[in-house]
C-alpha atoms as one frame of an Amber mdcrd trajectory, in Angstrom:
protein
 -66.904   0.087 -14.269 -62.905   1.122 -14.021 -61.984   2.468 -11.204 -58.650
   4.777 -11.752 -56.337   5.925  -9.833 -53.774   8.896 -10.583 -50.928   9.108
  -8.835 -47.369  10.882  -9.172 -44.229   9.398 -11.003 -40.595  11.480 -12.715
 -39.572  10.030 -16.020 -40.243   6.875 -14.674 -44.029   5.678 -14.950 -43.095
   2.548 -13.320 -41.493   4.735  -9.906 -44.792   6.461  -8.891 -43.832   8.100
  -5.339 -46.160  10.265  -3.906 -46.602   9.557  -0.151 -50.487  10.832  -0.405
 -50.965   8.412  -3.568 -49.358   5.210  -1.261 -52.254   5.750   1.131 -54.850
   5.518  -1.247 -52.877   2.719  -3.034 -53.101   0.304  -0.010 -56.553   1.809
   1.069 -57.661   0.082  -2.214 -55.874  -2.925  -1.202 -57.238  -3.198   2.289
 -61.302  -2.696   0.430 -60.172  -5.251  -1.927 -61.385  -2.715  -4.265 -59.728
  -3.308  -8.214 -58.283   0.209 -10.131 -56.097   0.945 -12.566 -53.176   3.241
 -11.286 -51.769   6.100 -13.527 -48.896   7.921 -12.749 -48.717  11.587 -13.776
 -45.882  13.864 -14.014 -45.998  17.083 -11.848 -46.540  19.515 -14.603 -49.103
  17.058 -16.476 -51.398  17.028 -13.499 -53.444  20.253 -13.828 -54.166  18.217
 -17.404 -55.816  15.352 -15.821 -59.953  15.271 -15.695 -60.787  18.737 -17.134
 -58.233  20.218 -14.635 -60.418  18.867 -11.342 -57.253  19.179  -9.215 -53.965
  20.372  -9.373 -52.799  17.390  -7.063 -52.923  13.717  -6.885 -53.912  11.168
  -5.380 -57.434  12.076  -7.912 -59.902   8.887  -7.754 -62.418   8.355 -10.238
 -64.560   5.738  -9.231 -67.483   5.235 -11.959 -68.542   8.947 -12.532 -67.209
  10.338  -9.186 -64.183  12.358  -8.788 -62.631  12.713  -5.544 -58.811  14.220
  -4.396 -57.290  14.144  -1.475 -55.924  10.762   0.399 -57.654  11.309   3.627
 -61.111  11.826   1.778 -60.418   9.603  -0.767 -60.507   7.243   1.879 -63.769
   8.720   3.786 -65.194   7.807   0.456 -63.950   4.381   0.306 -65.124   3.950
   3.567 -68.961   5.355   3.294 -69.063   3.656   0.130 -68.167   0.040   0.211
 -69.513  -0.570   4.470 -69.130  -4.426   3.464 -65.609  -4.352   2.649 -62.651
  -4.551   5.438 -62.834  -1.315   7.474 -60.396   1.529   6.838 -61.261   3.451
  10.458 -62.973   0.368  12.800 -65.068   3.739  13.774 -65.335   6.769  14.628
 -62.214   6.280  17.005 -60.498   5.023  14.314 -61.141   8.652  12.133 -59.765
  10.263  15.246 -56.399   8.378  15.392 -56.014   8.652  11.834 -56.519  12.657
  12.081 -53.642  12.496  14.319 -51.431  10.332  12.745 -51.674  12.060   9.467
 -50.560  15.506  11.468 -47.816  14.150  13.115 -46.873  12.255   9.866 -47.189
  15.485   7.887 -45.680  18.443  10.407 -42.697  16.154  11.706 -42.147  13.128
   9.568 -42.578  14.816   5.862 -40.127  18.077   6.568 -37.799  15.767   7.834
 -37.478  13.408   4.661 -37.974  16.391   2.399 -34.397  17.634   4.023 -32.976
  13.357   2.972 -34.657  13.448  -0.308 -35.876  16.702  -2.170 -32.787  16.893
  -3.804 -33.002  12.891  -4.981 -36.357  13.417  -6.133 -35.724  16.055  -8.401
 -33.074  14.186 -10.112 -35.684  11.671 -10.906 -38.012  13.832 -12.974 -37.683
  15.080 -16.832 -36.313  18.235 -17.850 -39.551  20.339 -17.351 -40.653  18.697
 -14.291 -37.087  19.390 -12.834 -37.601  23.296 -13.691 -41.002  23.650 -12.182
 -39.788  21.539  -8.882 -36.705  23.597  -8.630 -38.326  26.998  -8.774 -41.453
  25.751  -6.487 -39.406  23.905  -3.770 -36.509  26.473  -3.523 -38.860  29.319
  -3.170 -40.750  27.273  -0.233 -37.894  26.117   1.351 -35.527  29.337   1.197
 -32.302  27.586   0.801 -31.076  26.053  -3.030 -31.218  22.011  -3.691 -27.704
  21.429  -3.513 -27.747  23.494   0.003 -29.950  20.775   1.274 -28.313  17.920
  -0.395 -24.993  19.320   1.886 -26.897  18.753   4.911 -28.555  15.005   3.996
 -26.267  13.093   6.890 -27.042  15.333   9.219 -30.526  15.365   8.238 -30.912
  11.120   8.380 -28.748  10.878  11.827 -31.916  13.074  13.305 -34.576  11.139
  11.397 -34.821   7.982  13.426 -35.653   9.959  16.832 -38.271  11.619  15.150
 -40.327   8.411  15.393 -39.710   7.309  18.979 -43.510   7.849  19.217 -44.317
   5.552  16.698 -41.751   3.050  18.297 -43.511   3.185  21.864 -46.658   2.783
  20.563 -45.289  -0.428  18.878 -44.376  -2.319  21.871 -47.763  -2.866  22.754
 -49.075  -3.785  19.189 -48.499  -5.004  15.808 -49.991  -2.027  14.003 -50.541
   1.195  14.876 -54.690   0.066  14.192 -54.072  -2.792  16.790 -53.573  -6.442
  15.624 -54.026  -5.331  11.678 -53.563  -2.325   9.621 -56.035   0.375   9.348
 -55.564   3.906   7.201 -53.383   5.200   9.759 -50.827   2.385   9.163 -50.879
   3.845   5.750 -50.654   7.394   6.276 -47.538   6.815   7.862 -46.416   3.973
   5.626 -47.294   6.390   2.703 -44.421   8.963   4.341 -41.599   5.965   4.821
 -42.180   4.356   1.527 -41.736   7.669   0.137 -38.592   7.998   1.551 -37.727
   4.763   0.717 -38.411   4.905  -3.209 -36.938   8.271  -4.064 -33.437   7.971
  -1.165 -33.031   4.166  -0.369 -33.905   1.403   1.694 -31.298   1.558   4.700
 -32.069   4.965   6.943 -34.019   2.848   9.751 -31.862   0.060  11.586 -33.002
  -3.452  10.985 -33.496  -3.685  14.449 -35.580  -0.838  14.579 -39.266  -1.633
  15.775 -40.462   0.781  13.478 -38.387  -0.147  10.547 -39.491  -3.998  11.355
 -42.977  -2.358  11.295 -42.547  -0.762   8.050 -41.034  -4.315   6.489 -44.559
  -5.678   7.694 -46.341  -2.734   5.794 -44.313  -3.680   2.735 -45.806  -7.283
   2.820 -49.382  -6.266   2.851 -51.172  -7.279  -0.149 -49.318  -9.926  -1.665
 -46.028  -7.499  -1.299 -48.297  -4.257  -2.859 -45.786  -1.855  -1.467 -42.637
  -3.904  -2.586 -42.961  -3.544  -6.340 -41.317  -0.454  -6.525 -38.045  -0.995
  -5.374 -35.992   1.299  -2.897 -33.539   3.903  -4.682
């Protein structure tokens, strides 16, 4: 049985970037589940699997289709119980819930204000057209008026996360001693960041950056073979 994964790239199949498709990417990981990943152009993915969804992260494992990260990795969890635990319980559902809010209302608006404009310059010609017209018309304001503001928008980002970075003085992961999905959810948002805008907007001396650097190492290095921007 292949398992396949479809997840987003620009021109570059190799730079797939989706924060959603980087949690299901190291949810895999943490099963020690095997799956072919392929990356799909924006405009390309109402194309994919009879037009099941028109976003990625899209697993098909054997003849199941599921979307959505968080229950793609419900899924994962209720259907592999003897592999490493995504959730450690109930509890573990809970936190994740919350992380992927927080993540999602306050960590994703802020990178789209670093990055949108970097991302679209990493797409093809049609892709750039259909993310132009789509993210312009939800945002109200043109790329390049967004691109003026990037400094101002990464000397805010940091503070954004002092929640994160409290959290991390009593533990290694935000699941405890090891990683669960939450880790990823919010690793899913930073590696974003960091593969479409660069490597350098967290301090080295960060906690949460240092954090993040651990994420990166999971898996043999998983999340390192993309490189920053």
């Amino acid at each position: 049985m292949t398992r396949i994964l479809y997840t987003l790239c620009g021109r570059d199949e190799s730079r797939p970037f989706s924060p959603h498709c980087w949690k299901v990417v190291l949810a895999l990981a943490h099963k020690g589940l095997e799956f072919i990943e392929k990356p799909t152009p924006f405009t390309e993915i109402p194309k994919l699997e009879d037009g099941f969804s028109k976003t990625v992260p899209i697993l098909r494992d054997g003849n199941l289709l599921i979307r959505d990260s968080f229950d793609i990795a419900l899924y994962l969890e209720d259907t592999y119980p003897d592999r490493p635990t995504l959730f450690g319980g109930e509890g573990g559902k809970a936190l994740s819930r919350f992380v992927e809010r927080f993540s999602q209302t306050i960590i994703h608006p802020a990178i789209v204000n670093i990055a949108v404009a970097d991302i679209h310059d990493m797409l093809d010609d049609d892709d750039r057209a259909y993310f132009r017209k789509t993210r312009e018309a939800a945002l109200g304001r043109t790329l390049e008026e967004i691109r003026s503001g990037r400094e101002a928008s990464i000397a805010a980002f940091a503070p954004k996360l002092d929640p994160v970075r409290q959290t991390l003085r009593y533990q290694g992961f935000l699941g405890g001693d090891g990683p669960l999905f939450a880790d990823y959810i919010l690793f899913g948002a930073l590696q974003w960041m960091r593969i479409t805008t660069g490597g350098e907007i967290l301090a080295e001396s960060d906690p949460v950056g240092q954090w993040f650097e651990r994420c990166l190492d999971l898996y043999e290095g998983l999340g390192r073979r993309v490189t920053a921007a």
